[in-house]
C-alpha positions as CSV (number, residue, x, y, z in Angstrom):
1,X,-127.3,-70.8,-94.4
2,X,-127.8,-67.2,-96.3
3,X,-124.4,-66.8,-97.1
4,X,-121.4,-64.5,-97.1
5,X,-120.7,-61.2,-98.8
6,X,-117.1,-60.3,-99.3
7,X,-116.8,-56.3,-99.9
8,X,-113.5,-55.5,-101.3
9,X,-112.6,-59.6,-103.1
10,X,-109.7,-59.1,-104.5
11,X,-106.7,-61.4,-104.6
12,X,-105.4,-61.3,-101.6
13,X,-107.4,-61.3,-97.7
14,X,-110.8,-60.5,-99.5
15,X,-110.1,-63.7,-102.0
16,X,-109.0,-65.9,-99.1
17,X,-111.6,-65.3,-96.8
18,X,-114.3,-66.1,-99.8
19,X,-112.4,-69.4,-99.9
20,X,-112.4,-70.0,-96.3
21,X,-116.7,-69.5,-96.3
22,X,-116.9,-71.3,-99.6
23,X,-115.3,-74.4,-98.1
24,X,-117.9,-74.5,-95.0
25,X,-120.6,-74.1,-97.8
26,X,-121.7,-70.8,-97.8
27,X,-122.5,-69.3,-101.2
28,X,-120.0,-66.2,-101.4
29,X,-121.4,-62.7,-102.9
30,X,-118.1,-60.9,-104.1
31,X,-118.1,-57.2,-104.5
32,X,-115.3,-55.2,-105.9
33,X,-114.6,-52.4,-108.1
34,X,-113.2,-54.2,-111.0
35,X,-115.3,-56.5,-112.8
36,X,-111.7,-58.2,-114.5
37,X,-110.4,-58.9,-111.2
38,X,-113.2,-60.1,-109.9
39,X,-113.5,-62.8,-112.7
40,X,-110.3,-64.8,-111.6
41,X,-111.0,-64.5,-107.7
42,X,-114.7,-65.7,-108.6
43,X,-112.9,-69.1,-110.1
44,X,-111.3,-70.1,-107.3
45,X,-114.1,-69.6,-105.0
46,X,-116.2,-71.3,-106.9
47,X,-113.5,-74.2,-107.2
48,X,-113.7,-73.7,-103.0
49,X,-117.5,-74.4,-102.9
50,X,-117.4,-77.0,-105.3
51,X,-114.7,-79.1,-103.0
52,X,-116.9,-78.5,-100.4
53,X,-120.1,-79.9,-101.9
54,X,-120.3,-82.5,-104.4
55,X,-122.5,-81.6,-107.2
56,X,-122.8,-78.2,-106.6
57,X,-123.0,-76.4,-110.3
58,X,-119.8,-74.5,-111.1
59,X,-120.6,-71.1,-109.8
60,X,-123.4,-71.6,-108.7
61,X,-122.3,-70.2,-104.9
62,X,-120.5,-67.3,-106.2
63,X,-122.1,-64.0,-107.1
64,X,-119.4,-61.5,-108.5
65,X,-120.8,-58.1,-108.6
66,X,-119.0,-54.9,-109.4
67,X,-119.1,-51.9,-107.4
68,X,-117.0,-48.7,-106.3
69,X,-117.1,-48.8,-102.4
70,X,-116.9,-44.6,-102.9
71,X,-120.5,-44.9,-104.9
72,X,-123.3,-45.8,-102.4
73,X,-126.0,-46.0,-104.7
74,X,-123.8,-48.7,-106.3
75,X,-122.7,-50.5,-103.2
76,X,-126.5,-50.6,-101.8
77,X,-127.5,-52.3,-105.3
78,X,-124.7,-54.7,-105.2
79,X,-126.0,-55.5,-101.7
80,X,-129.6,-55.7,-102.7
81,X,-128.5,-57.8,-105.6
82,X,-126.5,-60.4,-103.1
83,X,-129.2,-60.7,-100.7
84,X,-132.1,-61.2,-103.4
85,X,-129.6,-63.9,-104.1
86,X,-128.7,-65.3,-101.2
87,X,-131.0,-63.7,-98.7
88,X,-129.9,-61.9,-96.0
89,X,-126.3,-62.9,-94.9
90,X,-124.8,-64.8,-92.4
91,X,-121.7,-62.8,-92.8
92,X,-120.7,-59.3,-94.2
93,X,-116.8,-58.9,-94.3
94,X,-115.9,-55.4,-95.0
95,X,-112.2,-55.7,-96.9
96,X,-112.0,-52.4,-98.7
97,X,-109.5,-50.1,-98.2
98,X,-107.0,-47.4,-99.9
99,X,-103.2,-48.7,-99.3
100,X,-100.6,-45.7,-100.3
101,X,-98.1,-43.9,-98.7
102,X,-98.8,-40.1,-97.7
103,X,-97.6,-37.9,-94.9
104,X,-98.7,-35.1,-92.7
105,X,-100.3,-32.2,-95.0
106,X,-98.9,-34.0,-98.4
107,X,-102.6,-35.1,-99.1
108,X,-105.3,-32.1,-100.1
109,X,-108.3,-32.3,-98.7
110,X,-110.7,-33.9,-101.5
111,X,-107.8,-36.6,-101.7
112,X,-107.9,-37.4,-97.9
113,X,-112.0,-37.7,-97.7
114,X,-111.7,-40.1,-100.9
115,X,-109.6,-42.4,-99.0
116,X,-111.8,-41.7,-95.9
117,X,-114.9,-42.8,-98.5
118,X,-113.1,-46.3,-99.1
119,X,-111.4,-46.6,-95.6
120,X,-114.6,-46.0,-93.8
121,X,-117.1,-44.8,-95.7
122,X,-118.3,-48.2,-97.7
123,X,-118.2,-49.8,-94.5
124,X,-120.6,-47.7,-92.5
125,X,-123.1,-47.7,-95.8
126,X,-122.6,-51.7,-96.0
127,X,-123.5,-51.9,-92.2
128,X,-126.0,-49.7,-92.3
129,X,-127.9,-51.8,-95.1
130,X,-127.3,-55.1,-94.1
131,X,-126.7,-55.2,-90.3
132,X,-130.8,-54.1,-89.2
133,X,-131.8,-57.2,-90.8
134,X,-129.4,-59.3,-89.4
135,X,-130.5,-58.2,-86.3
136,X,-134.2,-58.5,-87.2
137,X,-133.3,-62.3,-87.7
138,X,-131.0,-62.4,-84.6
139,X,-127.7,-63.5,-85.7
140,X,-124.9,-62.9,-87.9
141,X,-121.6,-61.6,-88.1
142,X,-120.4,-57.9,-89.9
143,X,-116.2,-58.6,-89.9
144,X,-113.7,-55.9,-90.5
145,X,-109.9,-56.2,-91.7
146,X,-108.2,-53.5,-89.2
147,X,-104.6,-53.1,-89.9
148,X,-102.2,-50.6,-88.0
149,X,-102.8,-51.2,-84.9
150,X,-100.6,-47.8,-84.1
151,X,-100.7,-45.4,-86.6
152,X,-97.9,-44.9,-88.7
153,X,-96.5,-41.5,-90.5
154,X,-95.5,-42.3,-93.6
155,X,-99.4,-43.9,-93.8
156,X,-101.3,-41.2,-92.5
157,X,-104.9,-41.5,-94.5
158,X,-104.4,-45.1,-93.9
159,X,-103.9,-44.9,-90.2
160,X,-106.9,-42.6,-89.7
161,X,-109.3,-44.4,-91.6
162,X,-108.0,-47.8,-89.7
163,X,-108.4,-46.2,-86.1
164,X,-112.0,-44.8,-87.9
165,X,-113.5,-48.5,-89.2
166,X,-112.2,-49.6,-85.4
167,X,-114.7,-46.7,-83.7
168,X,-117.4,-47.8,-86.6
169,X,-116.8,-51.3,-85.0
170,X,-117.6,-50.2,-81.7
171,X,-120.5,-47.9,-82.2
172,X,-122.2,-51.1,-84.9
173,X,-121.8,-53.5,-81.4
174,X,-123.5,-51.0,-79.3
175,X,-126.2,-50.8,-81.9
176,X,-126.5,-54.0,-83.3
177,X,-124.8,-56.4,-80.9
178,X,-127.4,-56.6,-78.0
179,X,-129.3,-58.4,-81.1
180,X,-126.9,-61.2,-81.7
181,X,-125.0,-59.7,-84.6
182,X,-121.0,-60.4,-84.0
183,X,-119.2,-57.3,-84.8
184,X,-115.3,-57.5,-84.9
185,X,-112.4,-56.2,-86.8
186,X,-109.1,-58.5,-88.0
187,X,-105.9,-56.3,-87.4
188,X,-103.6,-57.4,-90.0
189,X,-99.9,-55.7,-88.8
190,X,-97.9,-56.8,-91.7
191,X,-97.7,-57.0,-95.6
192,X,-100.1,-59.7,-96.4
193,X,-98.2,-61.9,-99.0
194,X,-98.0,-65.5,-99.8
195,X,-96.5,-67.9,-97.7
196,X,-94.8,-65.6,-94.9
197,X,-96.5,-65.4,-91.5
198,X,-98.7,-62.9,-93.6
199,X,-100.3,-65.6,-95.8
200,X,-103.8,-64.4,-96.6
201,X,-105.6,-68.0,-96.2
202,X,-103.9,-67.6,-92.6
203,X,-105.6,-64.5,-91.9
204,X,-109.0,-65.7,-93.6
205,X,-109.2,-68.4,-90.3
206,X,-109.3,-65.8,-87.8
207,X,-112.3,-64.4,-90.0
208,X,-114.1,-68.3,-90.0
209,X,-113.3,-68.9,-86.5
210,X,-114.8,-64.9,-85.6
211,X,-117.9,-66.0,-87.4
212,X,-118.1,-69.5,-85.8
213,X,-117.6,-67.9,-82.1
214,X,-120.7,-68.5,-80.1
215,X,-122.2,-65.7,-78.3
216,X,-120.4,-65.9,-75.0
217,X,-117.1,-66.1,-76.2
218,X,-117.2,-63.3,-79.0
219,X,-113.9,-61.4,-79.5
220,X,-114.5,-58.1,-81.1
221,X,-110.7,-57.9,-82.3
222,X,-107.9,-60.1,-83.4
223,X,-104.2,-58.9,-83.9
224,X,-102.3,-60.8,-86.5
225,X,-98.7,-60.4,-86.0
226,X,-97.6,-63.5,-87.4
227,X,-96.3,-66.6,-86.7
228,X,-97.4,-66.1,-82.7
229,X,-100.9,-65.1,-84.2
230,X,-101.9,-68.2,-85.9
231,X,-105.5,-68.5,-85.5
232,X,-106.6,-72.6,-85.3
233,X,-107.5,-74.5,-88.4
């Protein structure tokens, strides 16, 4: 197994779903903008891999690496970096993405392409770096957390670049797909906190199970609405 790469690890889905990989025994490349948070959420995961295989060297299956989504010189090198790691991966989850609150017109238009950069942006240059080798080899899965499933106005740079990364989902399964590489998107419609029906290490199954689907039974999107939505351990 090559391994995972988690873009957009921090504490909450990004940091659960590196768990979730971690404890199947996949090393886990972590990429996020912050090289302090990405210290803490590199622990755990390494804690994860560690459970998972005796004797494994602390750390050993995590590879933190700092970059700005926004910056694709940066990303690419992070992604170079993970698969002259790891190789090239089993599994790219694409977790990035700009949470805040704006309306119609409140946003000028340098501020609404930045959050188009993160939203959408990182994931098309991730895909477009990894996924042709993945389908050189055959296999693999490039994963996306979706979220408002109908768009909302207080959120409206979020809800545009969500309904965008769901098209980028589409057109990467036309393209790459036919190859054997598992494109999907995870619709998370709710807060993601700790222990509600919302419980990142819930969401990160439907993530394992997505990767774990074989061919004839790939689903290319999950809804997470809660408690109805709970994927199978």
């Amino acid at each position: 197994m090559a391994g995972a790469v988690v873009i957009g690890a921090g504490p909450g889905i990004g940091a659960a779903v590196a768990r979730r990989f971690a404890r199947e025994g996949l090393p886990v490349a972590l990429v996020a903008r912050s090289r302090r948070s990405l210290g803490p959420v590199a622990e755990t995961v390494a804690e994860a891999a560690a459970a998972a295989g005796p004797g494994v060297p602390p750390g050993s299956a995590v590879l933190p690496l700092a970059a700005d989504v926004t910056d694709e010189a940066a990303l690419r090198a992070a992604l170079d970096a993970a698969t002259g790691r790891f190789g090239v991966p089993d599994a790219v989850v694409y977790n990035a993405a700009l949470v805040r609150a704006d309306a119609l017109g409140e946003l000028a238009r340098p501020a609404l392409l930045d959050a188009w950069a993160v939203n959408v942006g990182g994931a098309l240059t991730a895909a477009v770096h990894l996924a042709p080798a993945m389908a050189r080899r055959g296999g693999g899965s490039f994963l996306i957390t979706g979220g408002m499933p109908e768009p909302k106005a207080p959120y409206v740079s979020l809800s545009l670049g969500k309904a965008g990364v769901r098209t980028l989902a589409r057109l990467l399964d036309l393209e790459y797909g036919p190859a054997g590489v598992h494109v999907a998107t995870v619709t998370v419609d709710g807060v993601v906190a700790p222990g509600t029906d919302f419980d990142p290490d819930v969401i990160a199954e439907h993530y394992w199970r997505l990767h774990a689907q074989p061919r004839p039974r790939w689903e290319h999107d999950v809804l997470h609405r809660g408690a109805d939505a709970r994927a199978p351990g």
